[in-house]
C-alpha positions as CSV (number, residue, x, y, z in Angstrom):
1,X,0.6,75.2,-18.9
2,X,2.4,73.9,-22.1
3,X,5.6,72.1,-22.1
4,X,8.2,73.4,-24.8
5,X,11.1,71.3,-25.7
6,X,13.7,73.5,-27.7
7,X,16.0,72.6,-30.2
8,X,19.4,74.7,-31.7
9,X,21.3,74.8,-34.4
10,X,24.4,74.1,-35.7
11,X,27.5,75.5,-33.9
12,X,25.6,76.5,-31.1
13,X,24.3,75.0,-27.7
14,X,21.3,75.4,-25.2
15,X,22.8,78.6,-24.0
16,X,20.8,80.2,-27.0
17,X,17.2,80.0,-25.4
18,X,18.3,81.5,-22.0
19,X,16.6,84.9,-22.7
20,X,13.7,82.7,-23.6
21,X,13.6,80.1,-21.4
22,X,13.0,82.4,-18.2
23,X,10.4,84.4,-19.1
24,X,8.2,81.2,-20.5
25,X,8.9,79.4,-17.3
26,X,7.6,83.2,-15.3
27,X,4.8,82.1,-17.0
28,X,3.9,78.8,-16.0
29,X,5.6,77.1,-18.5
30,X,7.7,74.1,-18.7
31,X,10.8,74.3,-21.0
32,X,13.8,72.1,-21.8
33,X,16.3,72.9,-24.0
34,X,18.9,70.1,-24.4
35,X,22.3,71.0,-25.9
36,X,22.8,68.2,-28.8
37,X,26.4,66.2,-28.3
38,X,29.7,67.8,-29.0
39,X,27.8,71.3,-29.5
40,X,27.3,73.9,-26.5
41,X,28.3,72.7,-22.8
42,X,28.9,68.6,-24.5
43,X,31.6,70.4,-26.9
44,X,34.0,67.6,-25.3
45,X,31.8,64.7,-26.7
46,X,32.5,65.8,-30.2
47,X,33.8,63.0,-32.4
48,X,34.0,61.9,-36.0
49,X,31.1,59.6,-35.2
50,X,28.8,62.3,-33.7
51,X,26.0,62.0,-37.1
52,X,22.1,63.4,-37.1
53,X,21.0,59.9,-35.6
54,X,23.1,61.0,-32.4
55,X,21.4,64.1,-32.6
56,X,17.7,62.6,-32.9
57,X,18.9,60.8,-30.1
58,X,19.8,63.5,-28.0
59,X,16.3,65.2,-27.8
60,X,14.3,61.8,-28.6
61,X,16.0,60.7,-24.7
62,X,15.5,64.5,-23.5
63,X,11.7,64.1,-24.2
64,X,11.3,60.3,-23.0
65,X,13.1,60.1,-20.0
66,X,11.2,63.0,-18.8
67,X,8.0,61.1,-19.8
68,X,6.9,64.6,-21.6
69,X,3.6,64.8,-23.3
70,X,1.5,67.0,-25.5
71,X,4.6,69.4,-25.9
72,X,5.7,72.3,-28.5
73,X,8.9,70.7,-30.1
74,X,10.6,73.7,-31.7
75,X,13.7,73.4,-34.0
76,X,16.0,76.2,-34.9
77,X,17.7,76.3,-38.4
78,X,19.6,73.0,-38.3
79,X,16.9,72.4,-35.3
80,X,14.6,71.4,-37.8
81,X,16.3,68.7,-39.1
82,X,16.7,66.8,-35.5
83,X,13.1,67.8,-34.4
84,X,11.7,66.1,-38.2
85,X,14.1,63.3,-37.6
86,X,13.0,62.6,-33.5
87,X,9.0,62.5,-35.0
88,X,10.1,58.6,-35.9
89,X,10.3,58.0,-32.3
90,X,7.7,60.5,-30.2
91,X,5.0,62.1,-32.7
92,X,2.2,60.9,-30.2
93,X,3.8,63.3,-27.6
94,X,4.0,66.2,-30.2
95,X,0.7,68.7,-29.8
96,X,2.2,71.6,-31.7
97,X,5.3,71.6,-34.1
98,X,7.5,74.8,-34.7
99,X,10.2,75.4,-37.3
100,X,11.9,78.3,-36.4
101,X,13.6,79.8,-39.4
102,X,14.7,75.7,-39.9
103,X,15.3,73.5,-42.6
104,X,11.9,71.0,-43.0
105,X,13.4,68.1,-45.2
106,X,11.7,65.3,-46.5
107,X,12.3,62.1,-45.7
108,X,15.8,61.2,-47.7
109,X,17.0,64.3,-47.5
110,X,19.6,65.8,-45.7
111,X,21.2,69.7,-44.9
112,X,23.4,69.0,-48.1
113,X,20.6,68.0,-50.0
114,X,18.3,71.6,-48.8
115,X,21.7,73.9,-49.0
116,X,24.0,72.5,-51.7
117,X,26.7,73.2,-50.2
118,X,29.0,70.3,-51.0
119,X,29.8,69.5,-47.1
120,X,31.8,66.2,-47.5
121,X,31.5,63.1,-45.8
122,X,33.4,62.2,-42.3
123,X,36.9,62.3,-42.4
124,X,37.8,59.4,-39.9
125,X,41.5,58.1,-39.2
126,X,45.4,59.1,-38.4
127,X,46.4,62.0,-40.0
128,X,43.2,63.6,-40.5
129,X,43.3,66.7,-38.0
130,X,39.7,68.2,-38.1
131,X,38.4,67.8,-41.3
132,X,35.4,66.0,-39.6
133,X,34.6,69.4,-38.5
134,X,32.9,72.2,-40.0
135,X,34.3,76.1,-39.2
136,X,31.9,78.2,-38.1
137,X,30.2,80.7,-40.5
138,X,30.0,84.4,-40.5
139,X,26.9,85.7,-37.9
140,X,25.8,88.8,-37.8
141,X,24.4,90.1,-34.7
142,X,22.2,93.6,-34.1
143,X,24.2,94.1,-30.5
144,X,27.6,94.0,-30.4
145,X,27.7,92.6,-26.8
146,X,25.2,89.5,-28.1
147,X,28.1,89.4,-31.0
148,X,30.8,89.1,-28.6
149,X,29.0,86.4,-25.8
150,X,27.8,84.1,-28.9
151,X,31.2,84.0,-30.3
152,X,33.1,83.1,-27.4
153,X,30.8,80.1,-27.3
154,X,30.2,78.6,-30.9
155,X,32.0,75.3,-31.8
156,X,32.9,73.2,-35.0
157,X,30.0,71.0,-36.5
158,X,30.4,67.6,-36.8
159,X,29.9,67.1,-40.5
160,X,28.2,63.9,-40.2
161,X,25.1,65.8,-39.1
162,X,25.1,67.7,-42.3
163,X,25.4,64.3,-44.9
164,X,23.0,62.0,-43.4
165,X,19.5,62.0,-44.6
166,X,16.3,62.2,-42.1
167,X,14.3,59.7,-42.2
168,X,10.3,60.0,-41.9
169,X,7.9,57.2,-42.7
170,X,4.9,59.5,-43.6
171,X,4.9,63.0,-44.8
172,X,5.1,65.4,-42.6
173,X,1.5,67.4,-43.2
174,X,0.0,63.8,-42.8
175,X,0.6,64.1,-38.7
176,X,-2.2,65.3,-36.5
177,X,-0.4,67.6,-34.8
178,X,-0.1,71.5,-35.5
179,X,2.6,73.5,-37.8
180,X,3.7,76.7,-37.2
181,X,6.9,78.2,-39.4
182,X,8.6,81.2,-38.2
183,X,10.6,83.4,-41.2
184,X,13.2,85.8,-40.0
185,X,12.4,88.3,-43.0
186,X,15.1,90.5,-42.8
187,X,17.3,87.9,-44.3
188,X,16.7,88.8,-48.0
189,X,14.5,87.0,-50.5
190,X,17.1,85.1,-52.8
191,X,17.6,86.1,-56.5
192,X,15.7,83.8,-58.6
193,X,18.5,84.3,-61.2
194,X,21.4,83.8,-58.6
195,X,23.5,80.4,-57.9
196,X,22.0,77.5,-56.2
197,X,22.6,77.0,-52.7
198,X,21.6,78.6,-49.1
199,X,22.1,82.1,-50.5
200,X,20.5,81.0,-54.4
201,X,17.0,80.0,-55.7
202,X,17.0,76.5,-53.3
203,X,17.2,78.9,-50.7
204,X,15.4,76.0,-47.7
205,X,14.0,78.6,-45.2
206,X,12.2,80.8,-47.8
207,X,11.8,77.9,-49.7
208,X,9.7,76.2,-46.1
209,X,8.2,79.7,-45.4
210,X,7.0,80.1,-48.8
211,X,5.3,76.9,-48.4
212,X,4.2,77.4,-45.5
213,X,2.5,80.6,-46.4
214,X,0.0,79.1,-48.6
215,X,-0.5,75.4,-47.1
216,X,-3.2,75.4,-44.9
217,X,-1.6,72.6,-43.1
218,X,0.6,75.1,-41.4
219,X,0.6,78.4,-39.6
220,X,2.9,80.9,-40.9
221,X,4.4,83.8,-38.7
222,X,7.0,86.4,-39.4
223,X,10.0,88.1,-37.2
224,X,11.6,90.9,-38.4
225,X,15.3,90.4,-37.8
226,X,17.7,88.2,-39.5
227,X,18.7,84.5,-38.7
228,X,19.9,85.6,-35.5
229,X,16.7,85.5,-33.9
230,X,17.2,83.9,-30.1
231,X,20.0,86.9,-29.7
232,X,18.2,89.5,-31.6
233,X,14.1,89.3,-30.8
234,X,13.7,87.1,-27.5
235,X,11.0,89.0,-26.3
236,X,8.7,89.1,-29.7
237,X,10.2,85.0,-29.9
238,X,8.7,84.8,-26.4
239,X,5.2,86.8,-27.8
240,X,4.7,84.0,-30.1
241,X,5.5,81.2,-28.7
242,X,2.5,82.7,-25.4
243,X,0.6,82.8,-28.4
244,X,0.9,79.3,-30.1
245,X,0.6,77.9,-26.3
């Protein structure tokens, strides 16, 4: 039996893995997937202080005060940015570590850093309406029903989360536990001669999977879909996941 603790990403909420969740746990598995604060089901926690380290927290708590061990810790796009951040506080309960078409920063760096795209700092005080929140991107969905359930439930980002840099006292390869990164490779390959940013060369999940790839620190897996994996390929999500368990 392994114990998977899963992370999502931004604007979303736990409600993401429930067509994961049940048929891991038909299989003897234990999973936990805890929605981060002011995202998901704890939208009315959201603040202007709600930051990465609250974040961290979130699934850093999840994972103690269940006294889970010897667990897969997957992260999901911005995902990977909590699950590298939480490795400060429970590595030695980590077997297996999955970035699932995530961001994998360094320590120092935050999502701004990885995406370039110029998210500002907090906006905190009277007058400021909701510029400490971020609008929710354009998602594109391969069922229109997925489309529809998704959207009635995705929230504003705090930006915080986005500006603050992880921090990691030893690089990440140099942990004992295993790697595993999971492209969605129907997103395309960025032109080399494009902008910079998420879309340009400093694209950060090819940039991972590419990395990934060839180190022989890491597994590398592929799902053909784009970003939108947890709505569009649960069942080949679920097929790995068996298989890294």
């Amino acid at each position: 039996m392994a114990i998977f603790v899963l992370v999502h990403g931004a604007w979303g909420g736990s409600y993401g893995f429930r067509t994961v969740r049940r048929p891991l746990l038909a299989a003897g598995h234990d999973v936990y997937s805890p929605s981060l604060t002011g995202l998901g089901e704890r939208v009315h926690l959201s603040s202007p202080q709600v930051d990465l380290t609250t974040h961290v927290t979130d699934v850093v708590n999840a994972v103690t005060y269940e006294d889970l061990r010897d667990i897969v810790l997957l992260g999901y796009s911005y995902g990977g940015m909590v699950v590298t951040g939480a490795l400060e506080h429970i590595a030695d309960r980590v077997s297996h570590l999955v970035y699932l078409d995530a961001f994998v920063p360094a320590d120092g760096q935050a999502l701004n850093d990885l995406t370039q795209a110029g998210y500002g700092a907090a906006a905190v005080g009277p007058g400021k309406g909701d510029q400490w929140l971020i609008e929710l991107p354009f998602r594109e969905y391969e069922d229109s029903a997925e489309a529809k359930w998704n959207a009635e439930r995705r929230v504003k980002h705090p930006v915080r989360c986005f500006s603050e840099p992880v921090r990691l006292s030893k690089p990440l390869e140099s942990y004992p536990f295993t790697r595993t990164y999971v492209k969605a490779t129907a997103d395309p390959r960025p032109d080399p001669s494009g902008p910079a940013g998420p879309d340009g060369p400093g694209s950060p999940f090819w940039r991972a999977a590419d990395h990934a790839a060839s180190s022989p620190a890491w597994r590398y897996r592929e799902i053909d879909t784009n970003h939108m994996i947890l709505a569009n390929r649960p069942a080949e999500l679920v097929e790995l996941l068996l298989e890294l368990a």
